[in-house]
N, C-alpha and C positions, 0 to 999 in steps of 0.2 A: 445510509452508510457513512462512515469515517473511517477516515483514512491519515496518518502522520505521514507524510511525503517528506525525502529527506533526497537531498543530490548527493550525489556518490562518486567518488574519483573507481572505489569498487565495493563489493560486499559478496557478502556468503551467507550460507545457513547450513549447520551441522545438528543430525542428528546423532545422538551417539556420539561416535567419533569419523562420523561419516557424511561427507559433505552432500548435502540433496540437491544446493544449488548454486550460483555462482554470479556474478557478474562485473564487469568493468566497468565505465564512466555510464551514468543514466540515474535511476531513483531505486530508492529503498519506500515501499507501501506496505506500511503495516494496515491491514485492512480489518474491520471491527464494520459487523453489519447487523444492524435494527431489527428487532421482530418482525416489524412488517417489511420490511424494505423488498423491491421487487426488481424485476426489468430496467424500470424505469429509472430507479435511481444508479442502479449498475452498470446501466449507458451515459447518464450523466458525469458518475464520477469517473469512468475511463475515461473521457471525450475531455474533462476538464484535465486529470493528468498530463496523458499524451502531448495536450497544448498548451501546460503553462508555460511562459515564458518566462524560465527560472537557469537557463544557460546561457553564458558570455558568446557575446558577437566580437569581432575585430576588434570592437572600439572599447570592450570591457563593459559592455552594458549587458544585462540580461532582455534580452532580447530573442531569444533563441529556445525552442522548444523540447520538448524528449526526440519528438518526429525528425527536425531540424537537424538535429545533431546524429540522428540513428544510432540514438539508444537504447541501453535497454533498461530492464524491468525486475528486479526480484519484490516478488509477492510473498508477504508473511499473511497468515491467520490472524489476529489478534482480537479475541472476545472482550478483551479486558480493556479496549476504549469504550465502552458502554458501563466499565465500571461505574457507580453513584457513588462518590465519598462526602455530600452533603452532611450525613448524619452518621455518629456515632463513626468509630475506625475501622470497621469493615469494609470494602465497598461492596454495596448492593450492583446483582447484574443481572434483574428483572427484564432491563431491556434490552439485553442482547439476544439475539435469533439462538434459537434450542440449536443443537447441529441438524437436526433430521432437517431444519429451514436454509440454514447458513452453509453447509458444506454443497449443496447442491449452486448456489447464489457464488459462492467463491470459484467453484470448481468453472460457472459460468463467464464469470469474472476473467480469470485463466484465456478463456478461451477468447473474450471480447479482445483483450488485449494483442492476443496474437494473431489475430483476426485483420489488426489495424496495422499489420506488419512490425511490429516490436516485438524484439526478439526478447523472452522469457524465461525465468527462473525462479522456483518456487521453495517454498518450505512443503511442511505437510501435516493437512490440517489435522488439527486437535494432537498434535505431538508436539513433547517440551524439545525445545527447539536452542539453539547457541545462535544469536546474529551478530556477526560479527560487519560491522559498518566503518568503513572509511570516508566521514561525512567531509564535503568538498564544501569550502565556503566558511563557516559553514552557511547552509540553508535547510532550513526546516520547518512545514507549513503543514497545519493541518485544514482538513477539508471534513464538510458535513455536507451531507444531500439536502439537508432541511435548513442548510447555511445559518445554524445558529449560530455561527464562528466562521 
C-alpha cells in the first residue's frame, strides 16, 4: 500500500457538487493499494499513520501524533500512486489492485481506522472526486508498505 499523508488544519471531498466528506485539524490519506497487498500491509500502514509524530507539542516540536491530538482522518482512493511513468508519457498501472481487490482492502482500511478510535471521512471509491486540502505546515509524507520510500 501507499499512502501521501498530508496534515490538515481541514479538508473535504466533493462529489459532484456534494460534499461526501469532511474534516478539521488531522490528515489527508490518499490511499493507492498494490495488487497483492493484504491484511497485513493494511494494519501496518493504519498503525504507522495514526502514530506518526507529525503534530506540534507546546514546545513547537512535532512531537505529537494523529491519536495524541484526536484527530481525524479523511480517506481518498487513489489508484494513480501505483501510476509507472518510467517509460514513455503514459503511466503504466499494471500494479495497482483491479477494484474487485482494492475496493474491498479500502472499504477494510475504513474500517481499521475507526476501529482505532479516529473519527473518519471518506471520498468514494472509484468516483472522480474535488479534494479540496488546507495543508498545515506545510507537511507532506509519503509512505509505502514495502518502504521503498
Amino acid at each position: 500500500m501507499r499512502a501521501v499523508v498530508q496534515r490538515v488544519s481541514r479538508a473535504s471531498v466533493k462529489i459532484d457538487t456534494l460534499t461526501t466528506g469532511s474534516i478539521q485539524k488531522g490528515v489527508v490519506v490518499l490511499l493507492g493499494i498494490h495488487a497483492t497487498d493484504s491484511l497485513d500491509e493494511l494494519r501496518w500502514l493504519a498503525d504507522k499513520i495514526i502514530n506518526l509524530r507529525i503534530f506540534e507539542d507546546n514546545n513547537g516540536k512535532m512531537n505529537r501524533s494523529l491519536a495524541d491530538i484526536d484527530g481525524e482522518m479523511l480517506i481518498v482512493s487513489q489508484f494513480t500512486l501505483y501510476g509507472d511513468c518510467r517509460k514513455g508519457r503514459r503511466p503504466g498501472y499494471s500494479s495497482a489492485a483491479p477494484p474487485e481487490h482494492a475496493k474491498p482492502l479500502y472499504e477494510q482500511y475504513i474500517e481499521e481506522i475507526k476501529n482505532r478510535q479516529i473519527r473518519v471521512a471518506t471520498g468514494t471509491f472509484a468516483a472522480n472526486m474535488e479534494v479540496e486540502i488546507i495543508n498545515d505546515g506545510p507537511v507532506t509524507l509519503l509512505l509505502d508498505s514495502e518502504k521503498n520510500f
